[in-house]
N, C-alpha and C positions, 0 to 999 in steps of 0.2 A: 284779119289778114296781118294786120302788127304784130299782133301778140307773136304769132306763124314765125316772123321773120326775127323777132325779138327773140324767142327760142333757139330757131337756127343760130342766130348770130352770136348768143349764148354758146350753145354746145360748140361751134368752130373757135373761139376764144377759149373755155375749158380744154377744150381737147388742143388746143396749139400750146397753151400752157402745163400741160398733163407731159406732153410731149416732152416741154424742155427738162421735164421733172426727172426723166430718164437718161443716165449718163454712161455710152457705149465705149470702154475705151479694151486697146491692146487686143483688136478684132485682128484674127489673119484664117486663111483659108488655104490647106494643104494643097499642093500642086497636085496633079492625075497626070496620063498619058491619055495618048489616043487609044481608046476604045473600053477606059476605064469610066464605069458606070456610076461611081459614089465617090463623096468623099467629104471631110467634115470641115467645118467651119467654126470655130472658138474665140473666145470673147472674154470682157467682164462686164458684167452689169451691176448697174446701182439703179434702183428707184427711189427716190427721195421720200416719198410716202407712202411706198411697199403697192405694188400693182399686181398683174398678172400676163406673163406674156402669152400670149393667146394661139398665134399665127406667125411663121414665119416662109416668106416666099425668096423666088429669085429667078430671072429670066435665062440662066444657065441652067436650071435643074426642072425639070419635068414633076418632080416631087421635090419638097423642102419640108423636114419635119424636125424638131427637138429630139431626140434621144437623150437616154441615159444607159451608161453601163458599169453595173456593178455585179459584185464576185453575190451569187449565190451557192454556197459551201464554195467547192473547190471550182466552179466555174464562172468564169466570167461572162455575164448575159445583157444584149442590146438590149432594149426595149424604146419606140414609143411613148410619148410622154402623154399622157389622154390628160384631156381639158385643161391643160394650159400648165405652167410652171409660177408659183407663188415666188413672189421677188418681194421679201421682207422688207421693211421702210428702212432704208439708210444702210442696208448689210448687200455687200457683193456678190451676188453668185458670178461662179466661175466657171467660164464653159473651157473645160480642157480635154485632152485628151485621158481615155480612161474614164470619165466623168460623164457630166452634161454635154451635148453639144449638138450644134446645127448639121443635121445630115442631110447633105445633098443630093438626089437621086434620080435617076434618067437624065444624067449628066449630055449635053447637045454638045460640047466638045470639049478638048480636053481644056484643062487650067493652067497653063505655063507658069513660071514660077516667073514675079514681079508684072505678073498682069493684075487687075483685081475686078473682085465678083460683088455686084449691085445685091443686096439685101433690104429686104422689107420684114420688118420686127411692126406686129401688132399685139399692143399692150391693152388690158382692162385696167381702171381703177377701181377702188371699189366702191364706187356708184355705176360702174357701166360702162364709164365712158370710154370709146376707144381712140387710141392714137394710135399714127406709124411712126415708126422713127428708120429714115435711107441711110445704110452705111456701106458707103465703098468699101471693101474689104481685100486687103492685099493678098496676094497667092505666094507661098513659100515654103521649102520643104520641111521646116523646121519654125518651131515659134522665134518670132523675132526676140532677141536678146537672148535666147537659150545659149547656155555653154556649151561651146563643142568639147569635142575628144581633146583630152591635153596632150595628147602628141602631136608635133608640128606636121603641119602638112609636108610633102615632098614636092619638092620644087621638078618639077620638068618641064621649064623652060627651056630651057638645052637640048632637047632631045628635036 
């Protein structure tokens, strides 16, 4: 029965430490309307000692899976990411758009722009172990710090 609880208590200290190993930053998740069913969610990751993410959920989407989309010849094609996504030790993948990214699907309402959407990222290392790592992820039409259009807005305050 020790040993039982020495392992457990092993594997929950591995996996809390695995956990911090994984660094989420510059997460945002494209705003929707009502009655709009998808929509994607981008990031950067780092693993500190190259993992696998495995799993990604969220209490707004019915479905939550990894894509990727790239130009096969002249067309550009989603796909599904099957068995997880290799995160190199110390190198960032980029979830943008065009790219890799969190697709959200059977969306339960829409995403207002400055609300944000609860995620759950499950990672393997490679021994197995799995962690989660929760990121609140902000909703906006645009990535945050993206340059807009260099023409100034129009002021219609006056009107």
């Amino acid at each position: 029965m020790k040993l039982k609880i020495l392992v457990l208590t092993s594997a929950v200290i591995c996996g809390s430490a695995f956990a911090q190993a994984i660094d989420v930053k510059d997460a945002w998740a494209r705003t929707s309307v009502q009655g709009q069913k998808a929509t994607g969610a981008f990031m950067k990751i780092t693993a500190k000692d190259g993992a696998k993410l495995v799993s990604v959920s969220s209490p707004v989407a019915g479905v939550a899976e990894v894509h990727e989309m790239k130009m096969d010849g002249d067309v550009m094609k989603m796909r599904a990411v099957q068995g997880g996504l290799d995160l190199p030790a110390g190198k960032t993948v980029e979830f943008k758009p065009g790219g890799y990214h969190v697709m959200l699907m059977d969306l339960k309402a829409a995403l207002p722009v400055s609300s944000t959407v609860p995620l759950t990222l499950v990672f393997k290392n490679a021994m197995g172990v799995e962690s989660k790592v929760e990121v609140a992820v902000p909703v906006a039409a645009t990535a945050p710090g993206a340059k807009m259009d260099a023409k100034p807005a129009m002021d219609h305050s006056k009107h």
